[in-house]
N, C-alpha and C positions, 0 to 999 in steps of 0.2 A: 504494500500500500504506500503511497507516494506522502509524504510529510503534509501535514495541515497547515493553511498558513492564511490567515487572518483575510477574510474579502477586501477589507478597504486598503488594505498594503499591497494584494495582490492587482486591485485595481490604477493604484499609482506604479506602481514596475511597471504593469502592463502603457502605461501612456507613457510612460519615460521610455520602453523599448519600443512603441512606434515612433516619435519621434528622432530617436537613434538611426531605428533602422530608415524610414524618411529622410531624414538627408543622405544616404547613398544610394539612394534608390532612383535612376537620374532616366530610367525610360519606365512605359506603357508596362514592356514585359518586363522587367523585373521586379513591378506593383501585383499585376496580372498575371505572368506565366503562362503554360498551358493548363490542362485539365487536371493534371496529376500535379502542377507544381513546377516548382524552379531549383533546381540542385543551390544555385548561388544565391537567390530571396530564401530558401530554408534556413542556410549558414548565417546569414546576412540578419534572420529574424533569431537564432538561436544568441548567435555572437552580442547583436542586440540588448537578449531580456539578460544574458549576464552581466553585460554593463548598465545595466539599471540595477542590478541585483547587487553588485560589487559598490556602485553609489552607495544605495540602502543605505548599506552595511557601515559605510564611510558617516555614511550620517544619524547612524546610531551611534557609532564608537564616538563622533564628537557630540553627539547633544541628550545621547543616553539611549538605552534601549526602548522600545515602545513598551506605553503600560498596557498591562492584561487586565482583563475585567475577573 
């Protein structure tokens, strides 16, 4: 089973990694692709949500970890 992790965090990675991935994304097909996908918008979106993930992380270590209810 894949780790839990809080909606509203996962919904900020998720806009920090389209943004990311948005600015290298410089044509139609590499937004689009074909039917099955893009080998390089896959890598392009995985490479991405790590560096929003790796921010996070950056931004917990300086301003603390998020609180839990």
């Amino acid at each position: 089973m894949p780790p839990v992790m809080d909606e509203g965090r996962k919904r900020v990675i998720g806009i920090m990694a389209a943004i990311l991935a948005s600015l290298h994304m410089r044509t139609a097909d590499d937004l689009f692709g074909g039917p099955q996908g893009s080998p390089r918008t896959d890598k392009l979106i995985a490479a991405s949500i790590q560096w929003a993930e790796k921010i996070m992380d950056k931004i917990d270590t300086t301003f603390g970890a998020p609180l839990t209810k």
